[in-house]
C-alpha positions, 0 to 999 in steps of 0.5 A: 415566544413571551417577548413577542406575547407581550408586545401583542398584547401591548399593541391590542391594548394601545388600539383599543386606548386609541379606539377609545379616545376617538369614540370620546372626541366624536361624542364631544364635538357632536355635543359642542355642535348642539351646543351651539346650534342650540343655545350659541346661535339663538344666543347671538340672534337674540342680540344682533337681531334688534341691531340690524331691524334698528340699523334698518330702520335708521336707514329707512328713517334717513331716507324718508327725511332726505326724500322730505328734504326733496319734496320741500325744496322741488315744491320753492323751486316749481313754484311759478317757475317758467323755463321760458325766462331762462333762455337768455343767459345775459339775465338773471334767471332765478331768485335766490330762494329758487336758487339755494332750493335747488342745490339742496335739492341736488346735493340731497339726491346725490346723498341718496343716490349714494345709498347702496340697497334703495329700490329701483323706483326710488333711484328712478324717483330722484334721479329725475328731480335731480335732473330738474334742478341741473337744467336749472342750475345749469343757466345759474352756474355754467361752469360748475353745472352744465358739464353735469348736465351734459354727462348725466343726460349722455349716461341716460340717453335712450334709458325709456323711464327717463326718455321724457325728461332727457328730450326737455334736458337736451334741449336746454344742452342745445340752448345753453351751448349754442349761447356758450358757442356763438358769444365771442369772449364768454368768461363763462370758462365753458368750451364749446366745440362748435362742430361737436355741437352742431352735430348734437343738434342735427341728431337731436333735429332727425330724431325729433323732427318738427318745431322744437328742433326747428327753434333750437337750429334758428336760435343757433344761427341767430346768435350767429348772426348777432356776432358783431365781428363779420370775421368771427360770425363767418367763421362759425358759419363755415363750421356749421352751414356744411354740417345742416345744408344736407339736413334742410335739402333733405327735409325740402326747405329749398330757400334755407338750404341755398341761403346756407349754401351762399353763406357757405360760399362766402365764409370759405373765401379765404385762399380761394378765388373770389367770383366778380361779375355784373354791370356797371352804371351804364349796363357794360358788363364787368371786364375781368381785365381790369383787376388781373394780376392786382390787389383789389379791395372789393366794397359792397355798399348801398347809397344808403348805408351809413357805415359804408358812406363813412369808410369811404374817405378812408377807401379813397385815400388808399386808393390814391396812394397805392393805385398807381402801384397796382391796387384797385377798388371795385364797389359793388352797389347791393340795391337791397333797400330805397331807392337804388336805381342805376341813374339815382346812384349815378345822381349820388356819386356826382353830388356826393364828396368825401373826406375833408378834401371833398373827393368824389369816387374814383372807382368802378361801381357795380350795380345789381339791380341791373343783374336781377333786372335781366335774370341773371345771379349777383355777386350779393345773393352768390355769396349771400351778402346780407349785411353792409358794409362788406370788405375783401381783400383779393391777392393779385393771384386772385385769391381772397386775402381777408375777409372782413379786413379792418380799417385800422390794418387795411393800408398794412395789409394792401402794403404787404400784398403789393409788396409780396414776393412775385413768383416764377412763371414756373410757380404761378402756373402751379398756383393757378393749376392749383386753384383751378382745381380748388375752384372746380371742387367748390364748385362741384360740390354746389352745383350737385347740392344745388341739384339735389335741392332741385330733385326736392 
């Protein structure tokens, strides 16, 4: 029994040693805790406390300086400023003390936007004179400004603090793009999907409806129409006539839209059939037969026009040389200006020769006038002839080869067009199925733009 004794009183006095040591670890953790909520933390407090109110007030400091740096540089660029001198990029658009204000200005909001706590109102404050200075620079510096532009007024598209400023940005997105878009050449290294962009401009037009739009789809075709090469003005043309035809119809601007819808017509010729109608100087109507299964160069010209009298030696040289082979000329007198009167024009052809060899005109010659004269549409308004001279080239299947073909290549391309593999009878009967229906589709696609122009 003493054994036993002994290991109990061993085991009591063990507890109790225990019970001891964890009574002094609570009374000392609980002694530590006050320490240093007591003295530890006031401590720390005391020291970190004048760091973070000075790190807070470096930071303010900053800002304050950044947004002087703004306000200076805002007031050299706002100074007698006028957007209105900007819209032609050919032109130097700000003096260099304009220029330099607005990078800082940029480069100084892009510091500030960087900061992670400013408020709301100051973020708000310089993104919009950030956005200032970009449609500046965006006509001073295309390549490295614009694209920011673009990007900066898409992210705050529809945002309602910035609704004001971002309507006068797009516009000048419009400008610049259609400028970029139209000019053949541009070493403005900026590519403008033309498309893309006549689009931008037709939802900007629907949202904002009245003169301002007006101006910006004027000036895009304006800079179209300035293209000196016919060939790229057409192309653009075929790219954005379908895109506004339906936009005019719809806000009841009859003239415009058929306009659109001529030029539509004529830049979509190429690997279509071309129509030829009308009357000859003596008032015969145009026989069909005469071009059938031909190459045909069709002139339109007037009496008038300098450029169509001084390709006209070159015309009847080709003429001489391949005539005989299949190739025919039509010459379509537009009787768009003076004195173009069937007898007078007859008077020009008897009088007038040509070339060194001083030959008269061997071709057909239509006139318009006596087209308008009984009522009837021309070949000139029907594909919204304008400009003189006008070339094209048709296929003996009818269809047009080029438009607007060069001088410099017009005898290789009527070589090769004469000289073209001829098709099976079998094959020539698709090709005509097929352009049939190609033409019925064209065609049924004005006629009920034509209708819906009408209902307006």
């Amino acid at each position: 029994m003493l054994p036993i004794c002994i290991v109990q009183r061993g085991l009591i006095v063990s507890v109790n040693i225990v019970s001891v040591n964890i009574e002094e670890q609570k009374t000392f953790f609980l002694s530590m805790k006050r320490f240093f909520f007591l003295v530890v933390i006031p401590i720390l407090g005391l020291f970190f406390t004048p760091m973070v109110l000075f790190a807070e007030t470096d930071t303010r400091k900053r800002l304050e300086e950044l947004q002087q740096i703004v306000d200076q540089n805002i007031g050299i660029v706002d100074k007698n400023m006028n957007l209105e001198l900007l819209q032609d990029l050919g032109k130097k658009r700000l003096p260099k003390e304009n220029a330099d204000a607005a990078k800082t200005v940029y480069e100084t909001a892009e510091k500030i936007l960087a900061e992670k706590n400013i408020s709301e109102e100051f973020r708000v404050w310089t993104l919009k004179r950030k956005i200032f200075v970009l449609i500046l620079l965006a006509y001073e510096e295309i390549p490295h400004y614009f694209p920011r532009l673009v990007a900066i007024i898409d992210e705050l598209d529809g945002k309602k603090e910035f609704e004001i400023l971002v309507k006068e940005a797009e516009q000048h997105v419009l400008r610049i793009g259609s400028a970029l878009a139209v000019t053949p050449g541009t070493d403005r290294k900026v590519a403008i999907d033309l498309k893309s962009l006549a689009e931008r401009m037709l939802l900007f037009a629907k949202e904002n409806p009245g003169p301002q739009a007006d101006m910006l789809i004027e000036q895009l075709f304006y800079g179209i129409n300035r293209i000196p090469q016919l060939n790229l003005r057409d192309k653009r043309i075929a790219v954005v006539a379908p895109i506004f035809v339906p936009y005019f119809i719809e806000s009841n601007r009859k003239a415009v839209a058929q306009s659109l819808i001529a030029n539509e017509r004529r830049a979509l010729l190429p690997g279509n059939p071309m129509l030829l109608a009308g009357f000859d100087l003596d008032g015969k109507p145009f026989n069909p037969a005469l071009i059938k299964d031909k190459v045909v160069l069709v002139q339109f010209w007037g009496t008038w026009c300098a450029p169509c009298r001084e390709e006209i030696p070159n015309m009847i040289d080709l003429y001489e040389k391949y005539h005989s082979k299949g190739f025919e000329i039509i010459g379509i007198n537009t009787a768009v200006k003076g004195d173009e009167r069937p007898e007078k024009v007859r008077q020009f052809l008897t009088a007038t020769t040509f070339g060194t060899k001083r030959k008269t005109i061997p071709w057909l010659i239509l006139h318009e006038g006596i087209a308008e004269a009984q009522n009837k549409n021309t070949v000139t308004k029907y594909y919204g002839i304008s400009e003189l001279p006008v070339l094209i080239l048709i296929a003996r299947n009818g269809t047009v080869l080029k438009l607007h073909p060069l001088p410099s290549t017009l005898d290789a391309e009527i070589n090769a067009a004469l000289n073209a593999v001829e098709l099976t009878p079998e094959e020539q009967s698709r090709a005509k199925t097929a352009r049939q229906k190609q033409e019925a589709k064209i065609d049924q696609e004005i006629q009920e733009q034509l209708k819906l122009i009408e209902k307006k």
